[in-house]
PASEBA-1860 file (N, C-alpha, C; in nm, 3 decimals):
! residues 305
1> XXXXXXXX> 0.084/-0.120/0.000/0.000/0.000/0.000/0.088/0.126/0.000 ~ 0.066/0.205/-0.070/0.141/0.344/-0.113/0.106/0.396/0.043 ~ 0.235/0.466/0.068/0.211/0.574/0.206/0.171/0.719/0.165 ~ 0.136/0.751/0.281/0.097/0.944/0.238/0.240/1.034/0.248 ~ 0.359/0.986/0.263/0.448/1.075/0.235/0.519/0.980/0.114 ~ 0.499/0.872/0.033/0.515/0.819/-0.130/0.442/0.955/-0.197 ~ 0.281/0.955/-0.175/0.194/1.006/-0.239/0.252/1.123/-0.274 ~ 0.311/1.210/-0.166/0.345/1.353/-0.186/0.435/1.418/-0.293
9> XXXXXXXX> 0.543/1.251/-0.291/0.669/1.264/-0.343/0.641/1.232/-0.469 ~ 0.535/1.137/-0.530/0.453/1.130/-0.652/0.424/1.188/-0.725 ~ 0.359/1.294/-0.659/0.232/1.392/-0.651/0.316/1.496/-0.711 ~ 0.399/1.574/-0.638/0.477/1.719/-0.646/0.570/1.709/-0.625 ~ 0.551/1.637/-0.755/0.788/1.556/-0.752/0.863/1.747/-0.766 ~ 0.814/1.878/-0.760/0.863/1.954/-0.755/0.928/1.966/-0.637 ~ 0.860/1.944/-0.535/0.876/1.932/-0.392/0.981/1.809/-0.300 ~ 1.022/1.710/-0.412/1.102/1.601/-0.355/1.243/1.710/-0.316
17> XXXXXXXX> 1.288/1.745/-0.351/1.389/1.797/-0.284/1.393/1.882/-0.156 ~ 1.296/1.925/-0.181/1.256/2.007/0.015/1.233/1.884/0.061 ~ 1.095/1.791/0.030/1.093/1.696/0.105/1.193/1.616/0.187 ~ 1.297/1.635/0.117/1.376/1.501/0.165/1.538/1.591/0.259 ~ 1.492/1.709/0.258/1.618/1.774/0.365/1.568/1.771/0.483 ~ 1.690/1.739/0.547/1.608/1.696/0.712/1.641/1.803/0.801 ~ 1.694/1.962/0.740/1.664/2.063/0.767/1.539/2.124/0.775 ~ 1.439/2.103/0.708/1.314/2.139/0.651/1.230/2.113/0.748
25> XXXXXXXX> 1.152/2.222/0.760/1.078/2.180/0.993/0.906/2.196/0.869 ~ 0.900/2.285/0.818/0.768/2.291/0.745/0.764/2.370/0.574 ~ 0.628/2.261/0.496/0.596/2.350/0.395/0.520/2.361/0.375 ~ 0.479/2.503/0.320/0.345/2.568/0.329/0.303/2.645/0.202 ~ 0.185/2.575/0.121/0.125/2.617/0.003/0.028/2.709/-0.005 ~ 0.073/2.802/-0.042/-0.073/2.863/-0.018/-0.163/2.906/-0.143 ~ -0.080/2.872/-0.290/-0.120/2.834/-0.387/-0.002/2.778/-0.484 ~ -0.074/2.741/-0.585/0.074/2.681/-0.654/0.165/2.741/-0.669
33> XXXXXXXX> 0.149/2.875/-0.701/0.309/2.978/-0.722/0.291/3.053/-0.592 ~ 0.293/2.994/-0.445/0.315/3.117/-0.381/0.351/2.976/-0.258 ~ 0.489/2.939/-0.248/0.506/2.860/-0.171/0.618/2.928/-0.066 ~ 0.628/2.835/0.046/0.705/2.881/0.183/0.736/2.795/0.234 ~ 0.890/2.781/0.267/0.954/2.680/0.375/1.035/2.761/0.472 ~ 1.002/2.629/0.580/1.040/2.667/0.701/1.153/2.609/0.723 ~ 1.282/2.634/0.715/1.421/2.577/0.718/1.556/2.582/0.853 ~ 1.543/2.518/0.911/1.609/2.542/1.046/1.558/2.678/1.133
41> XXXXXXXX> 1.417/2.691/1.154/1.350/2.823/1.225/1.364/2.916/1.125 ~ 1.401/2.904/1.007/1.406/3.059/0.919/1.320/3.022/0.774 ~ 1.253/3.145/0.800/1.129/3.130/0.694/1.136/3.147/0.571 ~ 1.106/3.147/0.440/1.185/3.183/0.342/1.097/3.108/0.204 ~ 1.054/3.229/0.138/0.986/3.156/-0.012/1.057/3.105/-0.113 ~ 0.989/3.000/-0.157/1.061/2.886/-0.208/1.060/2.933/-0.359 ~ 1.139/2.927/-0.434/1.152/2.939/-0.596/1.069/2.827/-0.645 ~ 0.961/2.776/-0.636/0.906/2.668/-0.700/0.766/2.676/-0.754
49> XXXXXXXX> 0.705/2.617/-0.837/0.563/2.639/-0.875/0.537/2.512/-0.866 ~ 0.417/2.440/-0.857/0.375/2.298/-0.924/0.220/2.343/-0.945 ~ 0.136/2.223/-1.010/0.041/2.219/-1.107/-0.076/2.241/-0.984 ~ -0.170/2.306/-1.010/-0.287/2.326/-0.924/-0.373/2.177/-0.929 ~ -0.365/2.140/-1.056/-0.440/1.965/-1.062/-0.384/1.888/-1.006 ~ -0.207/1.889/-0.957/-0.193/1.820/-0.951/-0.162/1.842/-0.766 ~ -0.151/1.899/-0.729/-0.159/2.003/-0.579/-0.320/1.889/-0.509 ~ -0.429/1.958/-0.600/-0.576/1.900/-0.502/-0.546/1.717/-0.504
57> XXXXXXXX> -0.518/1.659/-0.666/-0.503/1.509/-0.698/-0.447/1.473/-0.532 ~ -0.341/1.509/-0.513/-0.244/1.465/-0.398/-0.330/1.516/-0.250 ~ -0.368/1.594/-0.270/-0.476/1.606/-0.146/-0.560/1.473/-0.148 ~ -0.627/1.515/-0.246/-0.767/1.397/-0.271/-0.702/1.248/-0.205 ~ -0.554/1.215/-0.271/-0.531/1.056/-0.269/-0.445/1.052/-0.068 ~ -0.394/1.223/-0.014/-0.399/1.166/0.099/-0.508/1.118/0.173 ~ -0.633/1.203/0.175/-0.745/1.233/0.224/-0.793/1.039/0.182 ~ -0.719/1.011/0.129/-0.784/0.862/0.098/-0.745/0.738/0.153
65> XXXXXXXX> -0.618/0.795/0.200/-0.488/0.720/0.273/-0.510/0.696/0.413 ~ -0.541/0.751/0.464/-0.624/0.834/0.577/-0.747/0.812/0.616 ~ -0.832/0.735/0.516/-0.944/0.685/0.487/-1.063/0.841/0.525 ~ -1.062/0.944/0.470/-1.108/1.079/0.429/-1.154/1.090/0.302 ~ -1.256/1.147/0.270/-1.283/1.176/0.200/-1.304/1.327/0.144 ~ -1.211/1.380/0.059/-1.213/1.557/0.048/-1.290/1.567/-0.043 ~ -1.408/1.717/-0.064/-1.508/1.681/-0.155/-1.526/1.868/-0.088 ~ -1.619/1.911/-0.202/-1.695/2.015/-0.156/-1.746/2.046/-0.026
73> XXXXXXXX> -1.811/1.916/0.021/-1.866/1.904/0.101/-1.797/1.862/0.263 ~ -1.701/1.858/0.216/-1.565/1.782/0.318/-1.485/1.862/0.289 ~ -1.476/2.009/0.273/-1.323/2.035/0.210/-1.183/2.073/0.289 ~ -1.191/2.001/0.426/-1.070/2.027/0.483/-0.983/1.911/0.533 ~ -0.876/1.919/0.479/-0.741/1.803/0.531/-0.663/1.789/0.651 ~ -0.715/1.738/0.762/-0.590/1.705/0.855/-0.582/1.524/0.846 ~ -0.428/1.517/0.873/-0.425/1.368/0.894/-0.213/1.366/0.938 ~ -0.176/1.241/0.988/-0.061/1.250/1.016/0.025/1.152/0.947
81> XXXXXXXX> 0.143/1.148/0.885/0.204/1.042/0.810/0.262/0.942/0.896 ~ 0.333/0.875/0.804/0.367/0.768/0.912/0.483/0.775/0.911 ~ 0.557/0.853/0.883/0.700/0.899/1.002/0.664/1.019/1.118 ~ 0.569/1.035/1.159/0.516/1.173/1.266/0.457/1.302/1.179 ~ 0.453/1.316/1.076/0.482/1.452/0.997/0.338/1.476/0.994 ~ 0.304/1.559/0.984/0.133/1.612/0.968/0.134/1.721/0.856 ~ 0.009/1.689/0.794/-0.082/1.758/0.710/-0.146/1.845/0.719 ~ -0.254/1.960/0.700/-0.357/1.978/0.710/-0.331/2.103/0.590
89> XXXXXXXX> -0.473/2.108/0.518/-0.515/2.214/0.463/-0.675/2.235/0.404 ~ -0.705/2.273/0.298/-0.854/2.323/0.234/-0.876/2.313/0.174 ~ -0.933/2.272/0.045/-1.027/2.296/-0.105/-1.093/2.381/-0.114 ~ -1.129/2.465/-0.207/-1.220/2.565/-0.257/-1.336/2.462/-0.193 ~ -1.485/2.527/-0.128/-1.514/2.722/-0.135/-1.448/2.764/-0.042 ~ -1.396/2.672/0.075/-1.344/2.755/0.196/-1.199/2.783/0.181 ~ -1.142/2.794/0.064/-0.987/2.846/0.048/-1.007/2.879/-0.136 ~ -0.941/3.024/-0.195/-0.933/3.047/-0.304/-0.886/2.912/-0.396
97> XXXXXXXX> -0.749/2.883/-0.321/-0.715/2.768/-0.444/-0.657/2.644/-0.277 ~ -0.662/2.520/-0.377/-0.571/2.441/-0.272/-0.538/2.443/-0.196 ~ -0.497/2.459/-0.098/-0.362/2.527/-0.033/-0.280/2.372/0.062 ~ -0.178/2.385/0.140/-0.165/2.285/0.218/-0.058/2.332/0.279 ~ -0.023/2.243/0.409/0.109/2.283/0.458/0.089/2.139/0.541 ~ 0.264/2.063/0.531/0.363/2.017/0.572/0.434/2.017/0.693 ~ 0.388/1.971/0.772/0.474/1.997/0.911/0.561/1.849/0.930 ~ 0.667/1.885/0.874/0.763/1.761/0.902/0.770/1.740/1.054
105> XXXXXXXX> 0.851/1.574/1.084/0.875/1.538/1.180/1.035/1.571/1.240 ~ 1.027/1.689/1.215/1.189/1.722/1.210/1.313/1.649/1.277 ~ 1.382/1.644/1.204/1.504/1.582/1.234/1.615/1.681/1.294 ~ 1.595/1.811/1.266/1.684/1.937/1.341/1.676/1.924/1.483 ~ 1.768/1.902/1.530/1.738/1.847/1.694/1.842/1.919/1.777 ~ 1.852/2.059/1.772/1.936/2.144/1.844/1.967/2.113/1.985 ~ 2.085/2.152/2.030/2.121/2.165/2.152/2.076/2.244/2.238 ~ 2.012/2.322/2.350/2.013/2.425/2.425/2.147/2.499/2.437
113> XXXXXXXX> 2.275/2.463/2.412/2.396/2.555/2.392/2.384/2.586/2.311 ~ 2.289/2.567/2.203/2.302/2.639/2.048/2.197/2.766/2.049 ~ 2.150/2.775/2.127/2.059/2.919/2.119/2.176/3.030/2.180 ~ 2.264/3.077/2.182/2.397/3.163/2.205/2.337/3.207/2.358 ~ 2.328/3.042/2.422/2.269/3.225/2.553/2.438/3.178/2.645 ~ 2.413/3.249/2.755/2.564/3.244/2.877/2.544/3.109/2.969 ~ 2.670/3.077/2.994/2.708/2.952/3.109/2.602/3.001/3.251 ~ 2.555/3.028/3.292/2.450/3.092/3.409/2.353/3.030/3.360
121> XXXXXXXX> 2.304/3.092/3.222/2.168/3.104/3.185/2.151/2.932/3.159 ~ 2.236/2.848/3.111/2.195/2.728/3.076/2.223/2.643/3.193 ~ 2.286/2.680/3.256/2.285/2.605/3.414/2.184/2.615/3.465 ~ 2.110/2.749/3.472/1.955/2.750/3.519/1.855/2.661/3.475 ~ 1.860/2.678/3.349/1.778/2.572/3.232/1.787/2.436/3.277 ~ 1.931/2.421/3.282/1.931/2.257/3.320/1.925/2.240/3.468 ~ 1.904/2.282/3.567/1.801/2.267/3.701/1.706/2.241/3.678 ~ 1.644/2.346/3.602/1.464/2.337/3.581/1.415/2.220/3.554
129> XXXXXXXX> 1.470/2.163/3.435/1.466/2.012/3.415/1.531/1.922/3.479 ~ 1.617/1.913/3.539/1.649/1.775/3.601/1.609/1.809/3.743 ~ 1.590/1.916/3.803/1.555/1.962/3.986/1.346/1.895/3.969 ~ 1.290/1.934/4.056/1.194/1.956/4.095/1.094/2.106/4.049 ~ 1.174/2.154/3.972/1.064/2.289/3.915/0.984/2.235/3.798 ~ 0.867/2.354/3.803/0.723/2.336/3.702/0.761/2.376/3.576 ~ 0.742/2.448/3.504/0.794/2.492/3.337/0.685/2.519/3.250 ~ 0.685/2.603/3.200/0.637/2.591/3.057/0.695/2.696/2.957
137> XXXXXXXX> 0.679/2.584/2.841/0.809/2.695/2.709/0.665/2.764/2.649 ~ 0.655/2.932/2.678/0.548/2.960/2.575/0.636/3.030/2.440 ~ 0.507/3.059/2.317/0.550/3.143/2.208/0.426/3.130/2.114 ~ 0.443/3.184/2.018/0.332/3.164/1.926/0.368/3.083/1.856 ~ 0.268/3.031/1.700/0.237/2.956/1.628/0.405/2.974/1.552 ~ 0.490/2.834/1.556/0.596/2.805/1.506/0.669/2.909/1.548 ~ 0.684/2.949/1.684/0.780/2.977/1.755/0.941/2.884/1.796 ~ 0.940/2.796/1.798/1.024/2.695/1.818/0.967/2.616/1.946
145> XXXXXXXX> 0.850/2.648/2.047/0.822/2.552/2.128/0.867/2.408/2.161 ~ 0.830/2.335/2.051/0.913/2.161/2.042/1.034/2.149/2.011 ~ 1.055/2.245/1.941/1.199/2.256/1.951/1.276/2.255/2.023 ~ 1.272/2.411/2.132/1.340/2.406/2.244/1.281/2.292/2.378 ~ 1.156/2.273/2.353/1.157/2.147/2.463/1.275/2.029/2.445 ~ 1.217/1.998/2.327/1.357/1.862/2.296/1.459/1.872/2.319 ~ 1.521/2.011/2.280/1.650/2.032/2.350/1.688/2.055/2.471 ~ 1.600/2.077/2.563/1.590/2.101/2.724/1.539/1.944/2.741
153> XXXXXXXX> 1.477/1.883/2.720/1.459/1.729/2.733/1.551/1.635/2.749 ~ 1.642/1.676/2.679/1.833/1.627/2.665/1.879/1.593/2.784 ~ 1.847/1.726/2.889/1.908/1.729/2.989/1.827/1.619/3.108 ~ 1.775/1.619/3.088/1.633/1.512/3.168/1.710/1.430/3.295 ~ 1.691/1.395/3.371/1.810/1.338/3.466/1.717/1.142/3.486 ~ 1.842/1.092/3.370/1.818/0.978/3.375/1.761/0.850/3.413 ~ 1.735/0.932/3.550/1.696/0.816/3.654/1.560/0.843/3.661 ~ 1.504/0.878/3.610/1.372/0.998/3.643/1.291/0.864/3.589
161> XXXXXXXX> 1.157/0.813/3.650/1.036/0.789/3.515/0.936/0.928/3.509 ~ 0.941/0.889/3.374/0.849/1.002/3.264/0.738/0.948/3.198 ~ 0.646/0.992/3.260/0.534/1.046/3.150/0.467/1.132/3.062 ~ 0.455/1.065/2.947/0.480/1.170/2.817/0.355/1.214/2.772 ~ 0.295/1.284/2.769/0.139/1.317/2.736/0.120/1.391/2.597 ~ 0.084/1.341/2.483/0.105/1.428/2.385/-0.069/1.412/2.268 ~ -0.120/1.510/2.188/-0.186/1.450/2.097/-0.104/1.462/1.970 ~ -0.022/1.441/1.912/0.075/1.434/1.809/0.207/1.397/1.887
169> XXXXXXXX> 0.244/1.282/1.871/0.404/1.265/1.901/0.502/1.331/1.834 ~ 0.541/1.435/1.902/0.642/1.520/1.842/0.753/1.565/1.976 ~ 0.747/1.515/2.080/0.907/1.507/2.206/0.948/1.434/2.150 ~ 1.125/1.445/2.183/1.198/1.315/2.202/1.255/1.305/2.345 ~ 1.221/1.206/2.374/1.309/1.150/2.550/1.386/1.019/2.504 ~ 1.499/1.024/2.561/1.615/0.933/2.551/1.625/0.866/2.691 ~ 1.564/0.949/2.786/1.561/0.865/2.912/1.543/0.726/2.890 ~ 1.546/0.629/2.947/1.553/0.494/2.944/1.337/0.404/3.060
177> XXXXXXXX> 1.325/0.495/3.129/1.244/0.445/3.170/1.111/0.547/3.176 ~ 1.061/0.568/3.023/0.989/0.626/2.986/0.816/0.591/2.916 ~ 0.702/0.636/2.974/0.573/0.581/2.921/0.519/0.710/2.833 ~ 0.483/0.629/2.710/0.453/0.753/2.598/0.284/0.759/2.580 ~ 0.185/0.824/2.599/0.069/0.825/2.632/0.019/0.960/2.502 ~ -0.058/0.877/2.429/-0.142/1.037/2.333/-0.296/1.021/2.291 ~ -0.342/1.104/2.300/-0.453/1.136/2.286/-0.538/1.089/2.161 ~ -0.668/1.035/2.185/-0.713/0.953/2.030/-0.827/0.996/2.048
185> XXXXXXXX> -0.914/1.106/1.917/-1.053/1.125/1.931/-1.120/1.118/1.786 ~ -1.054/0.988/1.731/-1.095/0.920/1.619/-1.160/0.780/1.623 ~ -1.289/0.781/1.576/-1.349/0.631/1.553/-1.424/0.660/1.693 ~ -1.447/0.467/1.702/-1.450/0.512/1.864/-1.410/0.530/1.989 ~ -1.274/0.555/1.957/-1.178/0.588/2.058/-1.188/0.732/2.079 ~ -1.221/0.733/2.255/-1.259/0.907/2.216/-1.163/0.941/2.406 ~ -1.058/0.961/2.404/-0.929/0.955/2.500/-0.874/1.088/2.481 ~ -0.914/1.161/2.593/-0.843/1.308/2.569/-0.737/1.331/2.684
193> XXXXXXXX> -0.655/1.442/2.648/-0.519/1.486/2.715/-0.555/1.486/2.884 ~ -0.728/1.521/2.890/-0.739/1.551/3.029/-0.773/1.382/3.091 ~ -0.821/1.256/3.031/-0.820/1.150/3.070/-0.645/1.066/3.110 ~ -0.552/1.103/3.006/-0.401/1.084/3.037/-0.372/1.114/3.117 ~ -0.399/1.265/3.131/-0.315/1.304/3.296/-0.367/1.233/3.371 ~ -0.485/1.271/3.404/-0.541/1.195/3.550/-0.436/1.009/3.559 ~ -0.479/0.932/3.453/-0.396/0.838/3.449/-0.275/0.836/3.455 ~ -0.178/0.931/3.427/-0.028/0.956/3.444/0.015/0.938/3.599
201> XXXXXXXX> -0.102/0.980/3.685/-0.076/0.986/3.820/-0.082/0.864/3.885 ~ -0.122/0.742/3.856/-0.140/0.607/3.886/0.004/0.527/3.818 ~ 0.088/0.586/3.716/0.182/0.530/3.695/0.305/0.549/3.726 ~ 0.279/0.641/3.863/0.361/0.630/3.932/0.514/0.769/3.870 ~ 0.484/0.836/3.820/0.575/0.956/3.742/0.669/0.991/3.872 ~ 0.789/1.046/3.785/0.862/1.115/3.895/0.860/1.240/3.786 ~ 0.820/1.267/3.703/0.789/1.390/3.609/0.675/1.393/3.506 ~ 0.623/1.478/3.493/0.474/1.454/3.338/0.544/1.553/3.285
209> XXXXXXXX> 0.541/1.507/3.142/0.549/1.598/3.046/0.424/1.623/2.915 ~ 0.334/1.725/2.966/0.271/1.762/2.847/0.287/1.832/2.721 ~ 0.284/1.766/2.567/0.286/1.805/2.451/0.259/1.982/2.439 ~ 0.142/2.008/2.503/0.084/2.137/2.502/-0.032/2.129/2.545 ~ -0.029/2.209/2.681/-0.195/2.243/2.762/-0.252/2.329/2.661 ~ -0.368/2.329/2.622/-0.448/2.345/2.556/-0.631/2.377/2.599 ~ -0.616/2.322/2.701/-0.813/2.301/2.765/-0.793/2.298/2.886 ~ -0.894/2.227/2.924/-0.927/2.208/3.045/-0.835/2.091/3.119
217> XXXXXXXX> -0.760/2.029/3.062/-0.628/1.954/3.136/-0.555/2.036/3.185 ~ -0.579/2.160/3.187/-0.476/2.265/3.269/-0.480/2.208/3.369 ~ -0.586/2.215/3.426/-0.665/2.232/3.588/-0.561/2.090/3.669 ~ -0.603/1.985/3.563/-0.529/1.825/3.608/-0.402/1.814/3.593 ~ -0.342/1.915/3.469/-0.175/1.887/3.519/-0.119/2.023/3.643 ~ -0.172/2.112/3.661/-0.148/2.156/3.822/-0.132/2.099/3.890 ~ -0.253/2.042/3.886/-0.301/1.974/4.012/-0.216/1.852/4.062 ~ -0.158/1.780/3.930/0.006/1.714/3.975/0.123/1.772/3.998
225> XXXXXXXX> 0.127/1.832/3.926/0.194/1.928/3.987/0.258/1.993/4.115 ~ 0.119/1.968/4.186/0.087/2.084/4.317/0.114/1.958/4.401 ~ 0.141/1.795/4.370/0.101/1.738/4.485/0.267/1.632/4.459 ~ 0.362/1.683/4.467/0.505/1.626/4.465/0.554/1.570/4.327 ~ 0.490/1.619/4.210/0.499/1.530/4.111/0.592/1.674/4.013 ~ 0.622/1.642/3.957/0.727/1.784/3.858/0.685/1.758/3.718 ~ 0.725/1.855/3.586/0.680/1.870/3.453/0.691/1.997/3.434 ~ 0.661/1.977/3.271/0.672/2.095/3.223/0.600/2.078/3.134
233> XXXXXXXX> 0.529/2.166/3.014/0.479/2.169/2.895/0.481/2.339/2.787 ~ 0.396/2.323/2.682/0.426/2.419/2.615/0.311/2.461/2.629 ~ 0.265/2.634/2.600/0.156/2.681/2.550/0.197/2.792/2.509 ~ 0.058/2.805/2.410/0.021/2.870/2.304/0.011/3.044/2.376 ~ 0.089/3.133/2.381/0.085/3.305/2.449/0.228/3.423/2.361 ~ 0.184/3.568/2.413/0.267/3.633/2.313/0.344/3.654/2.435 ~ 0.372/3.663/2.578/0.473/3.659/2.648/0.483/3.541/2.794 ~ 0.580/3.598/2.861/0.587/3.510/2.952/0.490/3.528/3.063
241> XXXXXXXX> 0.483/3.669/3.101/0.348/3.663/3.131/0.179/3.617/3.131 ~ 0.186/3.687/2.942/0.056/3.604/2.922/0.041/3.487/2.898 ~ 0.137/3.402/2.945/0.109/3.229/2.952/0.048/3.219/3.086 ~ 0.057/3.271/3.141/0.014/3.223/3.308/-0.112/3.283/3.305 ~ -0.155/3.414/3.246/-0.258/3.448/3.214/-0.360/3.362/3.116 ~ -0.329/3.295/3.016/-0.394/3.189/2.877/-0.405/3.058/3.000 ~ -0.323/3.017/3.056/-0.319/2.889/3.169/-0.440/2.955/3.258 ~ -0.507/3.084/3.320/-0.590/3.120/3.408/-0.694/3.085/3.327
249> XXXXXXXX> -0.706/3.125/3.243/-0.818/3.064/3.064/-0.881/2.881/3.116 ~ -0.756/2.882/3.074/-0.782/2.701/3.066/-0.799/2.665/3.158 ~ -0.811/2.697/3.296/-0.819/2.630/3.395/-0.935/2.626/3.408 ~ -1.061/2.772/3.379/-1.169/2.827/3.418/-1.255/2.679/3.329 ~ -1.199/2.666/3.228/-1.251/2.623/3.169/-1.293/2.429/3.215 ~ -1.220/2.400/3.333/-1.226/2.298/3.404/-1.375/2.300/3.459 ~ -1.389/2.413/3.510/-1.572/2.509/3.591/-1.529/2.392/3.691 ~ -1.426/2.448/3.814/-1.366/2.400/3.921/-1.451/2.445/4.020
257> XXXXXXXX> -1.508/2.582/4.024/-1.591/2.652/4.122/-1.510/2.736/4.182 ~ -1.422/2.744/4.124/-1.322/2.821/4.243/-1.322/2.980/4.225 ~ -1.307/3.092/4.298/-1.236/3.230/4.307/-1.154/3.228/4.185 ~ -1.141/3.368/4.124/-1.009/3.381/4.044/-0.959/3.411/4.072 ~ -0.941/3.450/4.177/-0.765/3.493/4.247/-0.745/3.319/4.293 ~ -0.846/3.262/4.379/-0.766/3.159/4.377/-0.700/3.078/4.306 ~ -0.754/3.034/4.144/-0.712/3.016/4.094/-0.586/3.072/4.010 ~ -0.542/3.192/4.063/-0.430/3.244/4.036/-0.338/3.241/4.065
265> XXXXXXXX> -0.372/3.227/4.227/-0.269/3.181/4.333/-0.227/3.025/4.357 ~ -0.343/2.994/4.279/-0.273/2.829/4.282/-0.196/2.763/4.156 ~ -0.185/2.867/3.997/-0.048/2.872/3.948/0.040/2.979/3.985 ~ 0.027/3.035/4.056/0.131/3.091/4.122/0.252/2.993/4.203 ~ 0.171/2.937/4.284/0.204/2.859/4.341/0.266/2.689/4.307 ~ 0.209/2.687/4.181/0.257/2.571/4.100/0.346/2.593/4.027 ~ 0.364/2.675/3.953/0.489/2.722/3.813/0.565/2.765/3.857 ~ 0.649/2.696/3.809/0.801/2.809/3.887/0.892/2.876/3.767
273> XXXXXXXX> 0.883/2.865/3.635/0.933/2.912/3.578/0.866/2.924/3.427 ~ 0.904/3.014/3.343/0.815/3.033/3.211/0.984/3.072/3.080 ~ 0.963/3.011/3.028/1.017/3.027/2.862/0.976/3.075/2.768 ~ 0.993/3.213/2.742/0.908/3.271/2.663/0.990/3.274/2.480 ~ 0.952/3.198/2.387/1.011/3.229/2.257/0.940/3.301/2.155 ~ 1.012/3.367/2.056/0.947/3.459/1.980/1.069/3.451/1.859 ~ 1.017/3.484/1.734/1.065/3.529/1.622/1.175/3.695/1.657 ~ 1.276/3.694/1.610/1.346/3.817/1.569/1.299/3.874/1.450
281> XXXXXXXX> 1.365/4.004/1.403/1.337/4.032/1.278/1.332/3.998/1.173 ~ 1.457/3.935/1.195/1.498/3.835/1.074/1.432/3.678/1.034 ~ 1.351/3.674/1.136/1.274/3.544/1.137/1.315/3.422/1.192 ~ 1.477/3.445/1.286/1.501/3.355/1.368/1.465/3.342/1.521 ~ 1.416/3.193/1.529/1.377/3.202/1.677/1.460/3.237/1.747 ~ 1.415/3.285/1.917/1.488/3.306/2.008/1.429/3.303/2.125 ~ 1.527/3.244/2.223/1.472/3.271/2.382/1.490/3.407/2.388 ~ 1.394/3.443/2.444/1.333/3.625/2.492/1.326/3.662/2.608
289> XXXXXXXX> 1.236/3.532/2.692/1.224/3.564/2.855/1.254/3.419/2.917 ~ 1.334/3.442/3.049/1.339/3.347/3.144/1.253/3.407/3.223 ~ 1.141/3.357/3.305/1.089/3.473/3.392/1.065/3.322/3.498 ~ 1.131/3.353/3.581/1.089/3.288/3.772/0.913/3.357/3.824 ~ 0.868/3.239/3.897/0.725/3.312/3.940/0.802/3.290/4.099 ~ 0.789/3.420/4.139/0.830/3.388/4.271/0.711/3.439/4.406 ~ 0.593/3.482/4.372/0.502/3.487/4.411/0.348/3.548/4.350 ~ 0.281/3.544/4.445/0.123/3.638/4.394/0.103/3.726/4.488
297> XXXXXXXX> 0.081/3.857/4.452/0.029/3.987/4.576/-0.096/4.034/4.467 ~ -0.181/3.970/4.407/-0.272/4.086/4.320/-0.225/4.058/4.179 ~ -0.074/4.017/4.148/-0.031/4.015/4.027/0.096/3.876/4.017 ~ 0.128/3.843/3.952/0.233/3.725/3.944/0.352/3.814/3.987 ~ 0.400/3.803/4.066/0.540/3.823/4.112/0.659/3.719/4.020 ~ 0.713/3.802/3.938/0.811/3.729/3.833/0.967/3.827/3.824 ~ 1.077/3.700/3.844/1.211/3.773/3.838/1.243/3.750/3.677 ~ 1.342/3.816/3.623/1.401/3.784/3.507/1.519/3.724/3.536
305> X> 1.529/3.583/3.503/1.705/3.491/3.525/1.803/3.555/3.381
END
């Protein structure tokens, strides 16, 4: 049986050569002559055109692979290949032409010494992860988030068991005594991020690591959090601040009953540190903020490391 990353290479043999650099983090169509790759964090339009017939054909035959059907009536593509890499895009009426984008399973697997920061700053980093502190790497949409997790993951302290909570497998842990747990709300398997956690806590973790809080699993990975258990995860905010603020979001969204200050004070009290990444001018990622939560008076009490 043909795979959905054969199909692609079939399909928009223009594209076999991006395809196959394992520099290449994403590609993104947004019509046949107006393409974009994402190449070691730096963004950059691609000199290439391919055929609009032959752009949807390759939709149509993933969407089939996948067992989907794309149609007028269906006209949107998500699905994941079978090396990790994900899909998703549109068909006319709800997109002018085609479009699609490529999110490889990247193989760029940076160091945390490779972001140029100082001997201090990465000694801190590597506490956070191997000590007992909370974490989360925020940034926006293809900020480097998984990126820099994986590379702070490196440091992981061996002896640790981990639980891995993800709905797309996209960490890598090298630790040795590790349980990989993801989310399925296809068919009739209907297993969400907030059913894992709760279960993460019965298997006994000496760390959880979530893919990305997203909902109402906020509330449940605190709440391990809060009770001797350590982790970190990513979310979706434009600073280090407003992650703890987007995390006050998701928690509400648990409908715990609680105060909002209390619930403020109880990630206050849980997070101990925030990673804030962002694009430069030039379109390379970068760490921006280390920010420590070192208390709540009315507002997050946060140092800069």
């Amino acid at each position: 049986m043909i795979t959905p990353y054969e199909i692609l290479k079939d399909t928009l043999s223009s594209l076999e050569e991006i395809l196959a650099k394992d520099d290449v983090q994403e590609i993104m169509i947004n019509s046949p002559d107006n393409i974009w790759v994402e190449e070691r964090g730096v963004l950059k339009k691609a000199d290439v055109v391919i055929s609009q017939d032959m752009l949807l054909a390759s939709m149509e035959l993933l969407a089939r692979a996948v067992n989907l059907e794309l149609t007028e009536k269906n006209p949107i593509l998500e699905a994941r290949l079978e090396d990790g890499s994900r899909v998703a895009g549109a068909i006319p009426p709800v997109s002018d032409y085609p479009c699609l984008s490529i999110r490889k399973f990247s193989k760029f697997n940076p160091d945390i010494e490779d972001y140029g920061l100082k001997g201090e700053v990465i000694r801190t980093l590597e506490s956070i992860v191997t000590g007992k502190s909370n974490f989360l790497i925020a940034g926006g949409t293809s900020s480097g988030k998984t990126t820099v997790f994986n590379a702070l993951l490196k440091k992981i302290d061996k002896t640790d068991r981990i639980v891995v909570i993800e709905d797309t497998k996209e960490l890598r842990i090298e630790a040795p005594n590790v349980v990989r747990l993801e989310a399925k709300l296809t068919g009739e398997t209907h297993v969400t991020q907030r059913d894992l956690v709760k279960l993460s806590l019965r298997l006994r973790p000496d760390k959880i690591i979530l893919g990305e809080v997203r909902d109402a699993s906020a509330y449940d990975l605190l709440s391990a959090l809060n009770t001797g258990h350590s982790g970190g995860s990513t979310i979706h905010a434009n600073s280090a601040r407003e992650a703890l603020i987007r995390l006050e979001t998701l928690v509400l969204q648990a409908q715990i009953g609680w105060p909002y200050e209390a619930i403020k004070k109880f990630i206050a009290d849980t997070i101990n540190f925030v990673i804030y990444l962002a694009r430069n001018k030039e379109g390379k990622r970068e760490i921006k903020e280390i920010k420590k939560i070192t208390g709540y008076d009315g507002n997050y009490v946060m140092e800069e490391v």
